[in-house]
Every structure is written in C-alpha cells, then in structure tokens.
C-alpha positions as a printed NumPy array, in Angstrom:
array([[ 164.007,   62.356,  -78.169],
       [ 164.961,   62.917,  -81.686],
       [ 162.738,   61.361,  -84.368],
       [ 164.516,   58.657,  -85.982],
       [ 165.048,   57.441,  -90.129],
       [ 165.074,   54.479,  -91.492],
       [ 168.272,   53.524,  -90.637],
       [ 167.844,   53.896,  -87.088],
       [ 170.069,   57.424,  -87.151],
       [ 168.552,   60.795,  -85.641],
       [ 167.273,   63.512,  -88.326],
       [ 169.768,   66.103,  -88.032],
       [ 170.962,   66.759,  -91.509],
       [ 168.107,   69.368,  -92.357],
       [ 169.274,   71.138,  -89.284],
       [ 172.66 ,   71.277,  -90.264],
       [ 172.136,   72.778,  -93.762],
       [ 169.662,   75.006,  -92.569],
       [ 171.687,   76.005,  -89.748],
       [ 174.674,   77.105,  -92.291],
       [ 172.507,   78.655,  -94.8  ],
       [ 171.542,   82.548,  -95.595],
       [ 168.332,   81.183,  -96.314],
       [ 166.738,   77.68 ,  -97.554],
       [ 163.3  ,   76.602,  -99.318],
       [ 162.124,   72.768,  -98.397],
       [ 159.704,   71.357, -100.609],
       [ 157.929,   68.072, -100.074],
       [ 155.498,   66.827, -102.703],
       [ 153.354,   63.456, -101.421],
       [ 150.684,   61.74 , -102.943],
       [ 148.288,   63.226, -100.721],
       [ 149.557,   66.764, -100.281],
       [ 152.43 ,   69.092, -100.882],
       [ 154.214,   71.76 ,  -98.818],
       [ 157.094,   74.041,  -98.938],
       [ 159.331,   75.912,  -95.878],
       [ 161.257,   78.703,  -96.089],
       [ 164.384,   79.538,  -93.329],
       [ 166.36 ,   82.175,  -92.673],
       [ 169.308,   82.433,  -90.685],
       [ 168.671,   78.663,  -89.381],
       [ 164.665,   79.644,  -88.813],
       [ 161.766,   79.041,  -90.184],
       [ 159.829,   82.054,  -91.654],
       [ 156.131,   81.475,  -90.966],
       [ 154.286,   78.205,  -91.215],
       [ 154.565,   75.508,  -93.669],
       [ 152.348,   76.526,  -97.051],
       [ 150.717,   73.896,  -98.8  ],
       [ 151.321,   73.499, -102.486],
       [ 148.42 ,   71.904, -105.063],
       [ 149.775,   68.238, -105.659],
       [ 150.974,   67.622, -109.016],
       [ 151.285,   64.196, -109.348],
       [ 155.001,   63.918, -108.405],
       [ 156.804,   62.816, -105.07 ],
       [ 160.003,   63.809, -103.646],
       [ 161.776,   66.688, -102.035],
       [ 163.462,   69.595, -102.789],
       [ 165.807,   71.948, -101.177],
       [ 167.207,   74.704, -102.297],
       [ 169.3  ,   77.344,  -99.755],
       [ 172.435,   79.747,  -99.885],
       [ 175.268,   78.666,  -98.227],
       [ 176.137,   81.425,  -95.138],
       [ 179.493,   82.829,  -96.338],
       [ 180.786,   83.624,  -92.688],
       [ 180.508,   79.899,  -92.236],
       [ 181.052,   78.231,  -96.086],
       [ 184.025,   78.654,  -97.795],
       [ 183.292,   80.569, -100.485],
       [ 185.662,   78.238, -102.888],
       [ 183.511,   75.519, -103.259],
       [ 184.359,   72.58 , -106.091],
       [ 180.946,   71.797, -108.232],
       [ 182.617,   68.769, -109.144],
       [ 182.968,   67.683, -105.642],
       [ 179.789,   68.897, -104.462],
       [ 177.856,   66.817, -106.98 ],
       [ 179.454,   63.861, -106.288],
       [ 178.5  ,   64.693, -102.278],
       [ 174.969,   65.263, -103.313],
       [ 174.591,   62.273, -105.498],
       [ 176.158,   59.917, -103.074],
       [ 174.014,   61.3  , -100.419],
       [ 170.828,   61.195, -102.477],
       [ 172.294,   57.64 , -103.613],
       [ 172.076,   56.296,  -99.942],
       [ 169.501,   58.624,  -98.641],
       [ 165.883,   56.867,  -97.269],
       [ 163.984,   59.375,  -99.173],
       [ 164.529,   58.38 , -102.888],
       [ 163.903,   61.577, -105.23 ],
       [ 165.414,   64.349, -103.117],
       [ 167.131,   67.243, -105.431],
       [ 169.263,   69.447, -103.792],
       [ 170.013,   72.87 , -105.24 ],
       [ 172.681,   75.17 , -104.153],
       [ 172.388,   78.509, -105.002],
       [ 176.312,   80.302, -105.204],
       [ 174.697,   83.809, -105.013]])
C-alpha cells in the first residue's frame, strides 16, 4: 500500500521526477535532523546522508531532466509558474525545486 499525504492522494510525484531525471539530489532539513539523497537513472545511489541541522526546514530538489524522455525545449516561464503553483498547493510548505538545463 502506498503511503498516503495529506490530502488523502498516494506519494508518487518524487517517483515521477526521479524516474525522468539523469540524476536528482533530495534534501530535507527538519527541526530535529537533516538529510540529503542522491538518484541516478531513477535510483538511489547509496543511503540517505545526514546533514548538520541549520536551523531551517523545508526541502529541496534539485535533478537533470533525462533528455531521451524531456523535451529539450522547455519554457522557464512556464515551468515557474508549474513549480510555484505546485509548491503553492503542495502539503509540504517550503519546498524549492531546482532544475538544472545542463
């Protein structure tokens, strides 16, 4: 059974991006600890590594999208406005998204 969020809706959208990407970092900073995750090719390489907590919350993620399977065209405009309405309406407030075009 797939863990749910919030909203009642299965976790699937780190999946998908990490699924589609060359490779992806995941950073999640907590009150009481910190960790990042790197994948490539849709896996993870090694195990999580914890990070010294600085104080902040939130989540990162930063990846390269897999050109065989991301156009290679992509807007900015309309990719910010993706990533701010998803961030907008996410469960998780302060998640930054980076996408890396090289």
């Amino acid at each position: 059974d797939t863990p749910r969020l919030v909203d009642g809706q299965p976790r699937r959208g780190m999946s998908v991006v990490t699924g589609s990407s060359v490779w992806l970092v995941h950073e999640n900073r907590r009150l009481d600890g910190a960790w990042t995750s790197r994948y490539e090719d849709g896996l993870p390489v090694g195990d999580p590594t914890p990070l010294e907590p600085d104080g902040t919350t939130g989540t990162s993620v930063t990846f390269r999208p897999d050109p065989r399977l991301v156009e290679t065209e992509v807007d900015l405009a309309e990719l910010r406005r993706l990533v701010d309405k998803a961030v907008a309406t996410s469960a998780a407030p302060g998640t930054l998204v980076n996408w890396s075009p090289s």
